[in-house]
The first five atom37 places (N, CA, C, CB, O) and aatype in JSON, in Angstrom:
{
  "aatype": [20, 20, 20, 20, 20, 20, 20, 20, 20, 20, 20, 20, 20, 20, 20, 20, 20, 20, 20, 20, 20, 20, 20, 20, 20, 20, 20, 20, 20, 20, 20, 20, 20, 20, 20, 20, 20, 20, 20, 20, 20, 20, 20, 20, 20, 20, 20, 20, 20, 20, 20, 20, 20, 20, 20, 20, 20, 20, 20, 20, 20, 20, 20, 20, 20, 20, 20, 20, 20, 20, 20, 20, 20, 20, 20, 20, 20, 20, 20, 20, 20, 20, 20, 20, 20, 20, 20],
  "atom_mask": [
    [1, 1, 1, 1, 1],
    [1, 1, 1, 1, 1],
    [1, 1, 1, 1, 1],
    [1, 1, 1, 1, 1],
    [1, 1, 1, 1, 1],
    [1, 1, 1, 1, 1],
    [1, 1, 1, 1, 1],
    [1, 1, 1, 1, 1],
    [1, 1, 1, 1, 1],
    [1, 1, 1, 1, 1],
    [1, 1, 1, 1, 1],
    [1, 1, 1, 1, 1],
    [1, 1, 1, 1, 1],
    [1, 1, 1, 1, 1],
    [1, 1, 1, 1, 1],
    [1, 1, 1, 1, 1],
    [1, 1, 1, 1, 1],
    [1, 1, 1, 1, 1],
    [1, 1, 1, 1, 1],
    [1, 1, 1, 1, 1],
    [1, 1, 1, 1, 1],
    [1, 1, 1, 1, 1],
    [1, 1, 1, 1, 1],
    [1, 1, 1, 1, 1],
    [1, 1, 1, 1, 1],
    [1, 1, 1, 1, 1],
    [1, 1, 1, 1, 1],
    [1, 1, 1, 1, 1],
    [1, 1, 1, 1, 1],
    [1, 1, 1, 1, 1],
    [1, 1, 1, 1, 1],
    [1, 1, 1, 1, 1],
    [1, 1, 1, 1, 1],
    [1, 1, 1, 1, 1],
    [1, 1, 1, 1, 1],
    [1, 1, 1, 1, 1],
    [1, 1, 1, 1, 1],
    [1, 1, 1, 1, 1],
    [1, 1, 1, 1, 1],
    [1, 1, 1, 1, 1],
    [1, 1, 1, 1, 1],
    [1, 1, 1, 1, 1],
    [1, 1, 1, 1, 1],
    [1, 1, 1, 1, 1],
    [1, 1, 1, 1, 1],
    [1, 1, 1, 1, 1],
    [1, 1, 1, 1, 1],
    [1, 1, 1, 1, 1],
    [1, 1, 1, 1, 1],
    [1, 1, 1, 1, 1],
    [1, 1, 1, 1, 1],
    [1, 1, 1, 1, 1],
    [1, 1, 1, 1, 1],
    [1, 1, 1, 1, 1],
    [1, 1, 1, 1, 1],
    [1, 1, 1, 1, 1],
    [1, 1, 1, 1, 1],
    [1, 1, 1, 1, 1],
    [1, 1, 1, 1, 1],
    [1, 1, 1, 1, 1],
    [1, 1, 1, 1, 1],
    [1, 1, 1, 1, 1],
    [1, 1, 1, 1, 1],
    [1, 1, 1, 1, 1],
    [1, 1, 1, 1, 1],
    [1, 1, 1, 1, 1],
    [1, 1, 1, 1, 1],
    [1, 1, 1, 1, 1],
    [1, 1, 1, 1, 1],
    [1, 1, 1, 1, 1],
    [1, 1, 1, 1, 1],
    [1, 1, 1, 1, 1],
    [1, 1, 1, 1, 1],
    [1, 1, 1, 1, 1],
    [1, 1, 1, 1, 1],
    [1, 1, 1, 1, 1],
    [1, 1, 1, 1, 1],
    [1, 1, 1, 1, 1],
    [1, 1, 1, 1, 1],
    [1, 1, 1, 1, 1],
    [1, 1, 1, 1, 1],
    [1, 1, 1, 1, 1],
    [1, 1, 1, 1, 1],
    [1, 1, 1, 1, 1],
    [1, 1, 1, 1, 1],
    [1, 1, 1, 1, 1],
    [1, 1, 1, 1, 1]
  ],
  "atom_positions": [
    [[0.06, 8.17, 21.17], [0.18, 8.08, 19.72], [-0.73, 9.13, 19.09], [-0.18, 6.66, 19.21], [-1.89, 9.42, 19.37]],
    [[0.03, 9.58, 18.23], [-1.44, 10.78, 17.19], [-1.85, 10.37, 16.36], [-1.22, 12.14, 16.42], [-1.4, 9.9, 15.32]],
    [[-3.41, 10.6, 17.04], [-4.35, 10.01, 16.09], [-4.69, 10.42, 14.65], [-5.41, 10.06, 16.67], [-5.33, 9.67, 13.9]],
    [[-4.11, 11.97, 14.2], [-4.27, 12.6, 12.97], [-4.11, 11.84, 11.74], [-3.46, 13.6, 12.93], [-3.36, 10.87, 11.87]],
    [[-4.56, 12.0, 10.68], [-4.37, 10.76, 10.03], [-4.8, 9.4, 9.92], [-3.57, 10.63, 10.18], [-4.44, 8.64, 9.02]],
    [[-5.52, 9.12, 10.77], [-5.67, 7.66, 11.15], [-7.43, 7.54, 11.02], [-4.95, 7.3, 12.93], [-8.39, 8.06, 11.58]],
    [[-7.23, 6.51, 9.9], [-8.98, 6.09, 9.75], [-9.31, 4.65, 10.2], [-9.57, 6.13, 8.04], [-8.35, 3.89, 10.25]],
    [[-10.57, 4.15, 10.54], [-11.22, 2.99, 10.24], [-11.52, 2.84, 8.75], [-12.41, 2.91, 11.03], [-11.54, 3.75, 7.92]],
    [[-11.8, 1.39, 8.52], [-10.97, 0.8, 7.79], [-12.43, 1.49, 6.26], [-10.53, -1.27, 8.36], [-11.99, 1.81, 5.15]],
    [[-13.27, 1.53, 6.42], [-14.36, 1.78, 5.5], [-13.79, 3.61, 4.94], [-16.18, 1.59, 6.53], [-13.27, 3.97, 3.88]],
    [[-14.11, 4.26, 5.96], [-13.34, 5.24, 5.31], [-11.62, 5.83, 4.71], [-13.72, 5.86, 5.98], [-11.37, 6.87, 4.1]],
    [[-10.84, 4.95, 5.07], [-9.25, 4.92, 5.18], [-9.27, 4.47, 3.45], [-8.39, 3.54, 6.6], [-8.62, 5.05, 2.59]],
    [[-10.01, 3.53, 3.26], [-10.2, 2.36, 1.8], [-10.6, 3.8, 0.57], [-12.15, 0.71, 2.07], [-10.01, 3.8, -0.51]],
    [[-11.24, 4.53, 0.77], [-12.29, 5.43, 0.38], [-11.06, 6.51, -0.07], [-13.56, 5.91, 1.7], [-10.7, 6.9, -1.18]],
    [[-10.55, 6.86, 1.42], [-9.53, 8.03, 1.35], [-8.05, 7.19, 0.35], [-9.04, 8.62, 3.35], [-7.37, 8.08, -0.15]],
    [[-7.75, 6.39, 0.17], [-6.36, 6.08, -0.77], [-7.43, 5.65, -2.06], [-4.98, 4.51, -0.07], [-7.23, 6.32, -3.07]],
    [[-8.08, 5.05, -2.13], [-9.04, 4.75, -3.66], [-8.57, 3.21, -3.85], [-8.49, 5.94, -5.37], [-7.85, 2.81, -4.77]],
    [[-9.06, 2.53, -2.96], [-8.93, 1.1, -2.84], [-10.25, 0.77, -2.62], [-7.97, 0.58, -1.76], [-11.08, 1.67, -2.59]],
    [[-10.76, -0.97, -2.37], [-11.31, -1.23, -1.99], [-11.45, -1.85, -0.58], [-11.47, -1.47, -2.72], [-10.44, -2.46, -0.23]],
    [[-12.4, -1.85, 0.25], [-11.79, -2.59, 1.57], [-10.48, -3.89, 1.94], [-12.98, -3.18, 2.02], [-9.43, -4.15, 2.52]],
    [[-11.87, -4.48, 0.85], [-11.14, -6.02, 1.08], [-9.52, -5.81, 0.45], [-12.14, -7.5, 0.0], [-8.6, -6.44, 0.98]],
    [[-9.27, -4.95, -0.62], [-7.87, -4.95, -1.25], [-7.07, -4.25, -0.03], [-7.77, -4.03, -2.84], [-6.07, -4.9, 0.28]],
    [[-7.27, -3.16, 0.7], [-6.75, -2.34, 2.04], [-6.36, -3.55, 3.23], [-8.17, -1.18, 2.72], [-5.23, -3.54, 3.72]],
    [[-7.48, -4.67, 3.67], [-7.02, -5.44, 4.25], [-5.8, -6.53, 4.04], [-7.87, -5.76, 4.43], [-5.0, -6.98, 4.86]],
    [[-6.04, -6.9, 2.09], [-4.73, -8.19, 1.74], [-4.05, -7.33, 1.79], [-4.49, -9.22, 0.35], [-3.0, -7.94, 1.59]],
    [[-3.63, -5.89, 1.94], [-2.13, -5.4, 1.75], [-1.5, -5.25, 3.05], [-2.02, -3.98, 0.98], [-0.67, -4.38, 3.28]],
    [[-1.98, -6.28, 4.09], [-1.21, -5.83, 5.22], [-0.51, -6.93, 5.08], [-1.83, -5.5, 6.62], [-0.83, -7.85, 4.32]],
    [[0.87, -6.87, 6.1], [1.88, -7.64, 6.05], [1.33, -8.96, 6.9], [3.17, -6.87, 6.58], [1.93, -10.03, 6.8]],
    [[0.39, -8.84, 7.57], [0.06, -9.77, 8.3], [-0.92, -11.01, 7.1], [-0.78, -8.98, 9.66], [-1.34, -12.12, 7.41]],
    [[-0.99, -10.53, 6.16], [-1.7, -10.62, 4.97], [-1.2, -11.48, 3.81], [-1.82, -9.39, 4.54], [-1.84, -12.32, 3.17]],
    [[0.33, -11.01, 3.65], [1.31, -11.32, 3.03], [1.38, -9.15, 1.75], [0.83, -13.37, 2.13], [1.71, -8.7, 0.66]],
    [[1.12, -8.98, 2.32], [0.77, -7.56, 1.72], [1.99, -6.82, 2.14], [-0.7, -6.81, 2.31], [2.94, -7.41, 2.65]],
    [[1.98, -5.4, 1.9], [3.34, -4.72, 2.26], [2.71, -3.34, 3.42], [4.27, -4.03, 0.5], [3.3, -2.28, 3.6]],
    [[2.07, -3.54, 3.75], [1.51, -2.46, 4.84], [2.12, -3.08, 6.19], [-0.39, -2.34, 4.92], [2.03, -4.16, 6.78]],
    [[2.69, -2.03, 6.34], [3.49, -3.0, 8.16], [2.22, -2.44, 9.41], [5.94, -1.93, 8.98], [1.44, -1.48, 9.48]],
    [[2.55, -3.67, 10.31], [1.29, -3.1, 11.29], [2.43, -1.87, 12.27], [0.33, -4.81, 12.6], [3.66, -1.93, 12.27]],
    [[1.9, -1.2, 12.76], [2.09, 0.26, 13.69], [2.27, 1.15, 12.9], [3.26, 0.42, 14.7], [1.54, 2.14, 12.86]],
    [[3.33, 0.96, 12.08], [3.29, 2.04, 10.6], [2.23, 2.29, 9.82], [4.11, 1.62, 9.52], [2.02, 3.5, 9.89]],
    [[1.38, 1.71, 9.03], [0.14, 1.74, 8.32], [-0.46, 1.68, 8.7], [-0.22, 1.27, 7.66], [-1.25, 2.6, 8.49]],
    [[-0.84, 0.76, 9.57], [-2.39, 0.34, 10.5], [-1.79, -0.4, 11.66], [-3.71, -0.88, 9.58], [-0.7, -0.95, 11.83]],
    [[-3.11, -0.17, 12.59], [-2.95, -0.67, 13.7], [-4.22, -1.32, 14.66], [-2.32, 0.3, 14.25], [-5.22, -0.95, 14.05]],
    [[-4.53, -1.87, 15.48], [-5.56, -2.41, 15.81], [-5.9, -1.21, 16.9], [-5.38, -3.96, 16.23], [-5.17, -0.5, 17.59]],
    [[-7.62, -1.32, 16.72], [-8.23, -0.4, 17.92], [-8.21, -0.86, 19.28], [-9.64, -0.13, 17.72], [-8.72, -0.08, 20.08]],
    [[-7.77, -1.86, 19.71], [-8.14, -2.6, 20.85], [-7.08, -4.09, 21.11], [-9.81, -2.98, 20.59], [-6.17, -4.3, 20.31]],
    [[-7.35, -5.05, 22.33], [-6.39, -6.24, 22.05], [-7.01, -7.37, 21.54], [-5.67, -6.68, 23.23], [-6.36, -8.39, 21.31]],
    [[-8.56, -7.28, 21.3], [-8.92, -8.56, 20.46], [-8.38, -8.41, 19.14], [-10.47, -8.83, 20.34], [-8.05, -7.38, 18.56]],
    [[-8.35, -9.99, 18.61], [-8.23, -9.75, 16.97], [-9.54, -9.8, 16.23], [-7.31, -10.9, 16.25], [-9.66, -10.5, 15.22]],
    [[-10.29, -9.25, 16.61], [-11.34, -8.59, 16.11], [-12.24, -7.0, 16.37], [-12.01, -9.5, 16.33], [-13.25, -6.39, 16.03]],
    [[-10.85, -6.88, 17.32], [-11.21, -4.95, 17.25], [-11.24, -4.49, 16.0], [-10.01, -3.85, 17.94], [-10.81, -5.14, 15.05]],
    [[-11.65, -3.55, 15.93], [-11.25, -2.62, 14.6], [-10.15, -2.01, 14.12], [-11.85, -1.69, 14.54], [-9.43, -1.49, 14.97]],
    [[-9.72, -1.91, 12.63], [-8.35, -1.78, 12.64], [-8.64, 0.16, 12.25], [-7.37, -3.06, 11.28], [-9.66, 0.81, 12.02]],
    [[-7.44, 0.45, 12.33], [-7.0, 1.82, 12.29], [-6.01, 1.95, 10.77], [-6.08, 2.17, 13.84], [-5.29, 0.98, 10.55]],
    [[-5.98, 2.81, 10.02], [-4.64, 2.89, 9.35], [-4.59, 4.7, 8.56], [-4.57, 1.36, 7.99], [-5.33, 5.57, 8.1]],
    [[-3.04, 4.35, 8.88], [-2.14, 5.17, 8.59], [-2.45, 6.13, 7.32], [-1.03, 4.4, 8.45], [-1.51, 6.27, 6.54]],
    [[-3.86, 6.94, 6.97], [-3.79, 7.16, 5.37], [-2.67, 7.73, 4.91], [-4.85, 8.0, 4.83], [-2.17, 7.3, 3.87]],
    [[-2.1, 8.75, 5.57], [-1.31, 10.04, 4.59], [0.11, 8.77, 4.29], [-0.69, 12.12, 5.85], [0.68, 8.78, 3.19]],
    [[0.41, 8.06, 5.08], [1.43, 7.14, 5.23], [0.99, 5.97, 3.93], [1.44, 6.52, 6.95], [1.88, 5.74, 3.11]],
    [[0.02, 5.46, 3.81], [-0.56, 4.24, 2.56], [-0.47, 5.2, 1.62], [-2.29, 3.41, 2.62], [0.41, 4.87, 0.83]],
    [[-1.09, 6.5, 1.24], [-0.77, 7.34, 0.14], [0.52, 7.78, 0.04], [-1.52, 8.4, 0.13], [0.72, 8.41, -1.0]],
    [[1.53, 7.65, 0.79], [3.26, 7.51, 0.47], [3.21, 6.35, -0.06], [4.44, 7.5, 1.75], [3.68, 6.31, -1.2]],
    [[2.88, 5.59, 0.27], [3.61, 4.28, 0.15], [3.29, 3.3, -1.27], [3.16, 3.45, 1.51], [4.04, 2.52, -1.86]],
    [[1.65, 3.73, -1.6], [0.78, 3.54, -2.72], [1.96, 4.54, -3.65], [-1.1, 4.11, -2.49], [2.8, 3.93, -4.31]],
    [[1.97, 5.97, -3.66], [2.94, 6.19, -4.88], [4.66, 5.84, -4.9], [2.82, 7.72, -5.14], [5.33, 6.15, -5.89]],
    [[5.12, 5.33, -4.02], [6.44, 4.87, -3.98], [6.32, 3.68, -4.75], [7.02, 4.66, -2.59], [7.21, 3.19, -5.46]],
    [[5.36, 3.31, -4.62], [5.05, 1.7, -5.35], [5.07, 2.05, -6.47], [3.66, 0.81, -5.13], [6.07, 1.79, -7.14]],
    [[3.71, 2.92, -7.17], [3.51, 3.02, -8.33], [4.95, 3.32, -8.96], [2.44, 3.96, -8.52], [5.42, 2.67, -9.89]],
    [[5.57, 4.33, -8.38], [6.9, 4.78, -9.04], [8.18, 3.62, -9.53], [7.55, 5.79, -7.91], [9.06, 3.88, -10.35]],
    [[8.02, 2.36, -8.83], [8.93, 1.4, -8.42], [8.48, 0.64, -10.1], [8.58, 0.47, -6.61], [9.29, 0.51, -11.02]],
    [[7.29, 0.3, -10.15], [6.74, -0.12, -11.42], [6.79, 1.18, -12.39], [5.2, -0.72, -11.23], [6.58, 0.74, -13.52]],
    [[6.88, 1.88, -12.41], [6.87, 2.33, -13.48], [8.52, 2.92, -14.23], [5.82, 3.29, -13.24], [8.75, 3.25, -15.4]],
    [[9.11, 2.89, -13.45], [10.93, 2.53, -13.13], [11.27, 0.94, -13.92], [11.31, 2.29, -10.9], [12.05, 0.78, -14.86]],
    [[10.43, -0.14, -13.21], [10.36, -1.37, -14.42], [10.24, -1.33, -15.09], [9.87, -2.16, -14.65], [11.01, -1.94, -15.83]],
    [[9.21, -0.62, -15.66], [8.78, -0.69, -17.17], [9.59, -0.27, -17.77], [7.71, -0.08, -17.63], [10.23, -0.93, -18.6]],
    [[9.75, 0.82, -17.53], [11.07, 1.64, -18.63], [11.87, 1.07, -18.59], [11.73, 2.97, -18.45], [12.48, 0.93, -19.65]],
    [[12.44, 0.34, -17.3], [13.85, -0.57, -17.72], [13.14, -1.71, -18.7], [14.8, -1.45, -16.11], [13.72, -1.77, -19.78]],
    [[12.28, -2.41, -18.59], [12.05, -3.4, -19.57], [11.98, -3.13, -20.95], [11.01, -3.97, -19.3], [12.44, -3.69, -21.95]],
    [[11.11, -1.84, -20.72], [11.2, -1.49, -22.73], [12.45, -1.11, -23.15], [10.21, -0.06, -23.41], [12.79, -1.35, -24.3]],
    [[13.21, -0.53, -22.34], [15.02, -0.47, -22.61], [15.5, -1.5, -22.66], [15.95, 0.13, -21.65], [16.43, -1.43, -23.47]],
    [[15.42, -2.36, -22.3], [15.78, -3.97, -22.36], [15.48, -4.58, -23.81], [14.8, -4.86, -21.2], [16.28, -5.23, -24.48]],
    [[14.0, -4.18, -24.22], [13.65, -5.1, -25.61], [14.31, -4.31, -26.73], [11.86, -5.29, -25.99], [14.73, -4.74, -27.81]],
    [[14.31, -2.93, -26.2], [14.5, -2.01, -27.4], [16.01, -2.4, -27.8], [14.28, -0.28, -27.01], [16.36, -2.67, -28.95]],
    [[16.79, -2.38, -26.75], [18.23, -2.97, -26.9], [18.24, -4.25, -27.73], [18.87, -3.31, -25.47], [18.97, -4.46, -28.7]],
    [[17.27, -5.12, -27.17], [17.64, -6.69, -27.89], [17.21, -6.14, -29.55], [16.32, -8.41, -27.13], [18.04, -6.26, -30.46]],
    [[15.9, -5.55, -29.81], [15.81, -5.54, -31.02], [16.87, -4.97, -31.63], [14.79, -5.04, -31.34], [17.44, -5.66, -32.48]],
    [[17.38, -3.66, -31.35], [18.6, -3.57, -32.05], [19.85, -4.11, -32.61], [18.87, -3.13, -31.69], [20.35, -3.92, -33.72]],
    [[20.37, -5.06, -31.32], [21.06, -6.06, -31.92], [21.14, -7.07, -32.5], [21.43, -6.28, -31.6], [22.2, -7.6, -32.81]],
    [[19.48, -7.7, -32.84], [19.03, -8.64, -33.68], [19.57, -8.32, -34.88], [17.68, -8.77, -33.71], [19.32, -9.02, -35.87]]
  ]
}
C-alpha cells in the first residue's frame, strides 16, 4: 500500500483543519462518512494501534461535502423564493 499521503491522526486533523476528536466521529465506524481503507486505516491489528488517514482523499471528500450543502441551500432559497412569490 502507498504510504504517500497518509498521516497519524494528530497531524492528518491539523492537515484538513479539523479537530482530532471531530477526524475520529467522522469515521464510518463512528457513524461518520470516512470509510475505513479509503480514508483511514489502522497501523497495526489491535484496536488500539494507531490510526492512519487518507489526507489528500478527506480533503476530496471535506469539499464534495461542502459543495453538496451548499447545492442545498440554493435549492432551499429557490424553494422559499418560489413560495413567496406565489403567496
Amino acid at each position: 500500500m502507498k504510504t504517500e499521503g497518509w498521516l497519524e491522526t494528530e497531524p492528518a486533523a491539523k492537515a484538513v483543519g479539523c479537530s482530532v476528536s471531530s477526524l475520529r466521529r467522522y469515521r464510518d465506524s463512528h457513524g461518520g462518512f470516512l470509510v475505513a481503507g479509503l480514508h483511514y486505516r489502522p497501523g497495526g491489528p489491535s484496536h488500539n494501534s494507531r490510526i492512519f488517514w487518507n489526507v489528500p482523499l478527506i480533503q476530496k471528500e471535506f469539499l464534495r461535502r461542502s459543495q453538496l450543502k451548499s447545492i442545498e441551500r440554493r435549492h432551499l432559497v429557490d424553494k422559499a423564493d418560489q413560495i413567496l412569490q406565489e403567496a
